[in-house]
C-alpha positions in Angstrom: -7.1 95.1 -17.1 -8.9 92.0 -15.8 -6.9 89.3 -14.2 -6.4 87.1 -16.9 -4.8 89.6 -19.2 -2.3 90.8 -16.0 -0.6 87.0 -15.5 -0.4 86.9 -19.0 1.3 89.9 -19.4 3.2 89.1 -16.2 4.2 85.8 -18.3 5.3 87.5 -21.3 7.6 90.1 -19.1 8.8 87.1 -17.6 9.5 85.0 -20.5 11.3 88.1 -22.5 14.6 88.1 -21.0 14.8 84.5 -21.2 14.3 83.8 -24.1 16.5 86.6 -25.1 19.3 85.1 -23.4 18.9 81.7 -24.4 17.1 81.5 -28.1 14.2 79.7 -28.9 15.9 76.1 -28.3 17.3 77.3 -25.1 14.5 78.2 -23.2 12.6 75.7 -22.1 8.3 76.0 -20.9 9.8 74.9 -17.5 11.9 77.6 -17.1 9.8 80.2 -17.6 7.4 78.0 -15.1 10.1 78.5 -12.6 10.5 82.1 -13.5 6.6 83.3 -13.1 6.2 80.0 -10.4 3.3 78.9 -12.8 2.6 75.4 -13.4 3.3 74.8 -17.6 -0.4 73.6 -17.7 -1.2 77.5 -16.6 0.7 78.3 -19.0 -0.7 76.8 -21.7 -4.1 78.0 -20.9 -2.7 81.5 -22.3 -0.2 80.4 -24.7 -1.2 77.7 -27.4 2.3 76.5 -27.9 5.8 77.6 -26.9 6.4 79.8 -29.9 3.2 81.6 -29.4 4.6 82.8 -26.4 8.0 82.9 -27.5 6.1 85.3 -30.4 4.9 87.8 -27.5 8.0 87.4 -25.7 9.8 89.0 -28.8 7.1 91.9 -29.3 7.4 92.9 -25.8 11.1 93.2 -25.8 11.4 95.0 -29.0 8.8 97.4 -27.7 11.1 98.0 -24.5 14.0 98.6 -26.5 12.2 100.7 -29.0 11.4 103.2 -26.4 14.6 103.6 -25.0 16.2 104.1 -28.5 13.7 106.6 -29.8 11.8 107.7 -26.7 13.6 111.1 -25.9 14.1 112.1 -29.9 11.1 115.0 -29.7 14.3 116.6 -27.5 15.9 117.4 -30.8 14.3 119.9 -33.5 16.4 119.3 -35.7 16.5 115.6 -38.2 20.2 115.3 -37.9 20.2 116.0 -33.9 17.6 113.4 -33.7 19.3 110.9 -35.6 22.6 111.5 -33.9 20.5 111.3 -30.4 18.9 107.8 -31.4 22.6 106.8 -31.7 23.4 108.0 -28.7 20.8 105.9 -27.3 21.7 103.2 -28.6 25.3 103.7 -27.3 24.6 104.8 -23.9 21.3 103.0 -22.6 21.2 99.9 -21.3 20.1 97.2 -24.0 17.3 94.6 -23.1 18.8 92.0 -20.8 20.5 89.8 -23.2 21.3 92.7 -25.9 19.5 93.6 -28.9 16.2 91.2 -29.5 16.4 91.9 -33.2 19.4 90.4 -33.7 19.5 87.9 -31.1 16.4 86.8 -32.8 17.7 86.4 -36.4 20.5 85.0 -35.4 19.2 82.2 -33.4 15.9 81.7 -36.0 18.1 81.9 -39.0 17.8 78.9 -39.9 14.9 77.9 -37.6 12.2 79.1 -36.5 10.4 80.7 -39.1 7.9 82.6 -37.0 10.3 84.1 -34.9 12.3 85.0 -38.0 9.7 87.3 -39.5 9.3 88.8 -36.6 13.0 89.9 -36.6 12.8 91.2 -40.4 9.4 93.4 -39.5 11.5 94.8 -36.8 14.4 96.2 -38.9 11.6 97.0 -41.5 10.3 99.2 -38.9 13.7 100.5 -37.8 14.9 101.3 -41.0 11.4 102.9 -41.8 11.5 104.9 -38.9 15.2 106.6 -39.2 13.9 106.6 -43.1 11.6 108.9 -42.0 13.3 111.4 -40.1 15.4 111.3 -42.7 12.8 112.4 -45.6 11.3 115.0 -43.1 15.1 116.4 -42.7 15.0 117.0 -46.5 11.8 118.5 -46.3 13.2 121.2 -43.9 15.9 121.8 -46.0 18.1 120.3 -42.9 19.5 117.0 -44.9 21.2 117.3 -48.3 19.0 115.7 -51.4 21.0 113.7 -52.6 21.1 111.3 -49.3 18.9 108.1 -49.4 17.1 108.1 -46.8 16.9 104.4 -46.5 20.6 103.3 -47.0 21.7 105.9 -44.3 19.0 103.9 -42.1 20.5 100.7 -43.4 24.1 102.3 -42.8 23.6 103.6 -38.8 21.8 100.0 -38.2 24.2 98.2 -39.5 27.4 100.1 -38.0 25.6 100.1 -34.9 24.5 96.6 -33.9 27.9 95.4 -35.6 29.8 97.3 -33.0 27.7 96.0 -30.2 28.7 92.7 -31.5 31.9 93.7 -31.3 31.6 95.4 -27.8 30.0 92.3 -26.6 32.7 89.7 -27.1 35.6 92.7 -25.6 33.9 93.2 -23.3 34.1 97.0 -23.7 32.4 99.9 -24.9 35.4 100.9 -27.2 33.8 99.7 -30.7 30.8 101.2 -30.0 32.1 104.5 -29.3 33.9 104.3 -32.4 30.7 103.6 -34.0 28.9 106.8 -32.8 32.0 108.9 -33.5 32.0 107.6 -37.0 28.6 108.2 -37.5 28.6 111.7 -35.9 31.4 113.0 -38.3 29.2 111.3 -40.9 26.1 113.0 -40.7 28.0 116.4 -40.0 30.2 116.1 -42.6 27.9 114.0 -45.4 24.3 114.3 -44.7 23.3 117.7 -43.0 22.6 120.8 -45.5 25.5 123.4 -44.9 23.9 126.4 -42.9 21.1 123.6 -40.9 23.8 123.4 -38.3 22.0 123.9 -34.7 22.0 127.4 -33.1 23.5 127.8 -29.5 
């Protein structure tokens, strides 16, 4: 990777958590200056304006949280294990500093930034396409009933999910999101996997 490409890599890891934390409006050019200790004008000469980078700064954090939702999920050979081990995930490993950059994101572009915002609905496109998709491959393998849609029961775990880390957030505990997953566990036992797909040992 030649030089140029590490600092601005090195600016977008930087910038990430910030702008996580503090929204688009928030986050200032000079403080992620004082975060990389890079004059703005250095800045600049990689990043053509502030959402540009604030653009990256979303893809990279996504990304990161991405792989520690989904990463492990070869682990389970089975479509409901998997989906019940992305939720566990999601539960039990450390969100991006700042929480989820999906929501975070829509929430603070909502009625803003409308770059930012698109990048928010492509990532629960993805999300939703992805758990979609385990889903449809589950009913291939005769291991998730027919008559499940795969898409709303992707639509259903995202939504129960990042509302309980809403919820965990301003307790300040883990309580509603351990509801969530136990919710969603009885769910997909009881609801969505075929009767005699249950896993062996």
């Amino acid at each position: 990777m030649l030089k140029g490409e590490r600092t601005r890599q090195r600016i977008i890891a930087k910038a990430a958590p910030l702008f996580n934390r503090r929204g688009f409006d928030g986050c200032s050019m000079q403080d992620i200056s004082a975060a990389t200790g890079l004059e703005k004008g250095s800045l600049y000469s990689h990043f053509a304006t502030k959402e540009e980078l604030a653009a990256a700064a979303f893809d990279y954090a996504w990304a990161q949280t991405c792989s520690a939702r989904v990463g492990n999920l070869d682990q389970a050979a089975n479509s409901v294990d998997k989906l019940k081990l992305h939720i566990a995930n999601f539960v039990s490993k450390p969100s991006f500093p700042g929480g989820c950059p999906m929501l975070n994101t829509v929430l603070d572009a909502d009625d803003g930034n409308a770059l930012l915002r698109r990048r928010a609905e492509g990532a629960m496109r993805d999300w939703v396409g992805y758990l979609a998709d385990i889903a449809r491959a589950g009913q291939a393998k005769s291991e998730i009933r027919p008559s499940v849609n795969p898409e709303e029961l992707a639509i259903l775990m995202i939504s129960l999910l990042e509302g309980a880390f809403v919820s965990s957030k301003l307790q300040r505990s883990q309580s509603a999101l351990l509801l969530a997953q136990q919710h969603l566990e009885t769910y997909l036992e009881s609801q969505v996997r075929m009767r005699g797909a249950e896993p062996r040992g």
